[in-house]
C-alpha positions in Angstrom: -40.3 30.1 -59.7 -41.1 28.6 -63.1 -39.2 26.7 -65.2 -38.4 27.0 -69.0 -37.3 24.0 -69.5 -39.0 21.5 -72.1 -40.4 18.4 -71.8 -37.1 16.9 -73.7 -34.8 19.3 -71.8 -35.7 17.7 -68.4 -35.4 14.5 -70.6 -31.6 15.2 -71.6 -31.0 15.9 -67.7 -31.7 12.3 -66.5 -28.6 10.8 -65.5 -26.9 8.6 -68.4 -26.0 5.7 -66.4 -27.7 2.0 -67.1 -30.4 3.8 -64.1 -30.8 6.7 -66.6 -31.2 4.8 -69.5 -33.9 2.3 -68.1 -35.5 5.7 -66.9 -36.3 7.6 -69.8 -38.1 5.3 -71.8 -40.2 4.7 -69.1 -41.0 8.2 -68.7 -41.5 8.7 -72.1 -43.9 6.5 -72.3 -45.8 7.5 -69.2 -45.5 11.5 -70.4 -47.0 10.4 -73.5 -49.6 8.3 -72.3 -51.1 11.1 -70.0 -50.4 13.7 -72.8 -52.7 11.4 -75.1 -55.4 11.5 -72.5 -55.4 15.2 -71.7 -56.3 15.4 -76.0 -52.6 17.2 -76.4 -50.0 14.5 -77.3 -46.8 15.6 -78.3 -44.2 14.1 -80.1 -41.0 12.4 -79.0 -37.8 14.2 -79.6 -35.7 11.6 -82.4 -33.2 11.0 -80.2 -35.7 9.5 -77.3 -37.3 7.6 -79.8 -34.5 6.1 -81.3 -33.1 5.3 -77.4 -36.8 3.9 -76.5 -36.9 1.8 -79.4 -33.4 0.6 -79.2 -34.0 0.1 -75.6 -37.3 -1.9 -76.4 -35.4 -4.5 -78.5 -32.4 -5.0 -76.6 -34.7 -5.5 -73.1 -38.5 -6.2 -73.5 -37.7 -8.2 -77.0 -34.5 -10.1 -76.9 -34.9 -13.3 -74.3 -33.9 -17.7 -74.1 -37.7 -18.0 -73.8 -38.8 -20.5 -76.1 -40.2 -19.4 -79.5 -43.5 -21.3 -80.4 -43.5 -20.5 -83.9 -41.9 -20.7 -87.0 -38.5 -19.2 -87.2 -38.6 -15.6 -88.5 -36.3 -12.6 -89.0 -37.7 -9.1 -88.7 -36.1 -5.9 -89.8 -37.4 -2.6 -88.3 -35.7 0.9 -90.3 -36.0 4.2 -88.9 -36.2 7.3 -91.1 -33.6 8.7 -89.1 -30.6 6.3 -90.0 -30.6 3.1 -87.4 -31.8 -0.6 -88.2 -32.4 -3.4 -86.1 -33.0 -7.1 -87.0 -35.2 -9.3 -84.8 -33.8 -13.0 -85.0 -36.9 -15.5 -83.9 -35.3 -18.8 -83.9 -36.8 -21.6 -81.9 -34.8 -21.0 -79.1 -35.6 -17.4 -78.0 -35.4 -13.9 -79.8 -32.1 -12.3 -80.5 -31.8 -8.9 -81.3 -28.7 -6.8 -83.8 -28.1 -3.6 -84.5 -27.8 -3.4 -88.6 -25.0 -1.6 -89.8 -22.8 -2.5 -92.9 -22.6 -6.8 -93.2 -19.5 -8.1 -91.4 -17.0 -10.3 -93.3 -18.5 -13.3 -93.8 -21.6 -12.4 -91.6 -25.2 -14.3 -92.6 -27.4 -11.1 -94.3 -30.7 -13.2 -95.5 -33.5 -11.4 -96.4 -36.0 -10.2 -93.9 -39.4 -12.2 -93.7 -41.2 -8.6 -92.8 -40.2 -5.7 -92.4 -41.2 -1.9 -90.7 -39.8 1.3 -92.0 -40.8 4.6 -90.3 -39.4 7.2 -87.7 -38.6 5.5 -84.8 -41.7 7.2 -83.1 -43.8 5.6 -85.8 -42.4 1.9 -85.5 -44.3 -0.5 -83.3 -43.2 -0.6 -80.0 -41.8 2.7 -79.8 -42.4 4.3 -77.1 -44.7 6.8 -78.3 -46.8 3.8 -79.4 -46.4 1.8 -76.0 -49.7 2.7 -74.4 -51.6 2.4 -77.8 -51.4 -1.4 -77.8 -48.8 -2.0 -80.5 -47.0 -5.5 -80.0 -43.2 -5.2 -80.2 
């Protein structure tokens, strides 16, 4: 029997839960990696994108480990309407979801900043396997 489902249909199936959400990235990534070496890449659906890259920040970025640089604050913009800041204080990396400034909530400018789809901005995961640092 053959299936008619898409690539991003099976995607959508994947269970929700924390499990499910740790999964899909992951295969996304892995889907996209052996879609590049077959010469056939295609591209992310927004929604995994946005989820990969949001997922990115909030797991492989954000940590207590010691940053051993100056301070910095990176803003990343997707096309499609979400914005994260990067926080690199001494102490670690903290990441925020941007959204309208809080009352009384600290909106300094940016030091750098990446605007693109969110399949475009590095460490998506369409650009995991091509060597982009997050």
């Amino acid at each position: 029997m053959h299936s008619t489902l898409t690539f991003a249909d099976h995607l959508r199936l994947i269970d929700e839960g924390a499990t499910g959400s740790a999964r899909l990235p992951e295969i996304a990534v892995y889907t996209h990696d052996a879609q590049r070496t077959l010469g056939a890449p295609q591209p992310l659906p927004d929604e995994v994108a946005l989820d990969g890259f949001d997922y990115c920040q909030f797991t492989l970025c954000a940590t207590t480990a010691p940053w051993p640089h100056d301070p910095a604050v990176v803003d990343y913009h997707a096309t499609e309407g979400r914005s994260w800041r990067l926080r690199l204080p001494r102490d670690g990396a903290r990441v925020t979801r941007l959204g309208a400034p809080a009352a009384g909530e600290d909106r300094h400018p940016a030091d750098a900043s990446a605007q693109g789809t969110a399949r475009d901005l590095p460490g998506s995961p369409g650009r995991a396997t091509e060597g982009c640092p997050p």
